[in-house]
C-alpha positions as CSV (number, residue, x, y, z in Angstrom):
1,X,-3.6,15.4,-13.1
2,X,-3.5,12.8,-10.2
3,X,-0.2,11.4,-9.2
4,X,0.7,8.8,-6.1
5,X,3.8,9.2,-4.4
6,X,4.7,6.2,-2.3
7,X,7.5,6.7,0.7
8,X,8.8,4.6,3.6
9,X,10.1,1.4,1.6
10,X,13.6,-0.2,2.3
11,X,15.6,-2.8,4.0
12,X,15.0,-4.5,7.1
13,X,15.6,-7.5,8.8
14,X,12.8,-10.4,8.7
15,X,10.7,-9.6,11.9
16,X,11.2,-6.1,11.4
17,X,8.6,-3.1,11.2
18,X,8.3,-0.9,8.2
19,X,5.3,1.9,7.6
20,X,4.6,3.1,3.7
21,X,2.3,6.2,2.8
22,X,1.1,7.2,0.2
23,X,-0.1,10.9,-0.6
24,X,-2.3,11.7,-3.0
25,X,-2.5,14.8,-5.4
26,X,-4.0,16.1,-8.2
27,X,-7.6,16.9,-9.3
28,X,-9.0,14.2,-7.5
29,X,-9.8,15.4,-3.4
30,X,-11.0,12.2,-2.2
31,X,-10.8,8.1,-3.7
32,X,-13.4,5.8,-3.2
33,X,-10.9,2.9,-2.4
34,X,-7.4,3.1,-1.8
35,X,-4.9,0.8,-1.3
36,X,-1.5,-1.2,-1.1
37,X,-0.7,-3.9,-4.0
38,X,2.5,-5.7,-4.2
39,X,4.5,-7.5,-7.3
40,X,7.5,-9.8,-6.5
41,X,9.5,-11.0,-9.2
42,X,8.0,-13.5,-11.8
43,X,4.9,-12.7,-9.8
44,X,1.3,-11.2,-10.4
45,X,0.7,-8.2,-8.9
46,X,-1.5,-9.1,-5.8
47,X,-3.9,-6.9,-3.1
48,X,-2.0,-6.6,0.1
49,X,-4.7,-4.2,1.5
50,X,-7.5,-1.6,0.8
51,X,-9.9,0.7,2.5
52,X,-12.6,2.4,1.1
53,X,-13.6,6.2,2.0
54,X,-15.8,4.4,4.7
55,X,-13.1,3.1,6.5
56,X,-14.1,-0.4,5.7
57,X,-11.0,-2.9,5.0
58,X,-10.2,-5.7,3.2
59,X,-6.8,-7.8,3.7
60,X,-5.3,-10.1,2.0
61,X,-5.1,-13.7,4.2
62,X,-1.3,-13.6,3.9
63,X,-1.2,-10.5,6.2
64,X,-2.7,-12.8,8.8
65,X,-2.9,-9.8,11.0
66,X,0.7,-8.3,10.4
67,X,-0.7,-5.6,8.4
68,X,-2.6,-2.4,9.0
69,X,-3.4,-0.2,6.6
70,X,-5.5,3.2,7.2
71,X,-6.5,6.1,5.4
72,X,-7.0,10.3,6.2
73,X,-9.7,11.5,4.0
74,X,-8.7,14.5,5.0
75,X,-5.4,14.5,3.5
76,X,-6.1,11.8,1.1
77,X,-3.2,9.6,2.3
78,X,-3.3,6.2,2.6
79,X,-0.2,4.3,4.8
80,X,0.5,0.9,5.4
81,X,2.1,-0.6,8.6
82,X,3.9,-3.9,8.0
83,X,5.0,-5.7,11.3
84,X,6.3,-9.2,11.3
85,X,8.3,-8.9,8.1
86,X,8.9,-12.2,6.3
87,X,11.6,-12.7,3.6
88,X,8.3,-13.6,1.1
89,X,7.0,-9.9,2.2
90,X,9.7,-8.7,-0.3
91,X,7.9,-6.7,-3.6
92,X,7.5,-3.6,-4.9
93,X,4.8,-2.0,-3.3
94,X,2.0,0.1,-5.3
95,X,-0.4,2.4,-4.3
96,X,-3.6,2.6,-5.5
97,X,-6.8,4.7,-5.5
98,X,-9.9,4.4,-7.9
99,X,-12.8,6.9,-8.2
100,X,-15.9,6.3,-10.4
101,X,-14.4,4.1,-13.3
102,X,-11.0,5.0,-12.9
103,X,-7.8,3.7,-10.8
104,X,-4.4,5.4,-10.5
105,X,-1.1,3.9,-9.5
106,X,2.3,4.9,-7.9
107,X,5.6,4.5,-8.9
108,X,5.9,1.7,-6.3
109,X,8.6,1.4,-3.5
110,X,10.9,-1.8,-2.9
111,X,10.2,-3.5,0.4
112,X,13.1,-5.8,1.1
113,X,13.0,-8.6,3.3
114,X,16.5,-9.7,4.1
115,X,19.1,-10.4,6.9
């Protein structure tokens, strides 16, 4: 029993600052990688960022340094702060974690983009 829950999407204005988390529970203490995927409509679902248990990260080039995602072992949350929001940044956002062969997925949260 592992479930994601994802907080902290919404609305804001292009520009604008929003931070998503993501906690982790179930049988599962600790993820090798976790991370933040995003689907817009008519869209693949896409890596918007990932950090393993190492603390190593990987972004995707669009987040051209807006992004910043960061991870407490510890609590086995994973969060994601967006700064410089563009109108293109708009998706559902997913968390993700994978350990040995398997990956789990959140519900997702909307992230709108929108004056």
């Amino acid at each position: 029993q592992v479930q994601l829950v994802e907080s902290g999407g919404g609305l804001v204005q292009p520009g604008g600052s929003l931070r998503l988390s993501c906690a982790a529970s179930g049988s599962i203490s600790s993820f090798y990688v976790m991370g933040w995927y995003r689907q817009a409509p008519g869209k693949q679902r896409e890596l918007v960022a990932s950090v393993t248990i190492g603390s190593s990260r990987n972004y995707a080039d669009f987040v051209k340094g807006r992004f910043t995602i960061s991870r407490d072992n510890a609590k086995n949350t994973v969060s994601l702060q967006m700064n410089s929001l563009k109108p293109e940044d708009t998706a559902v956002y997913y968390c993700n974690a994978k350990w040995n062969f398997a990956s789990f997925w959140g519900q997702g949260t909307q992230v709108t983009v929108s004056s």
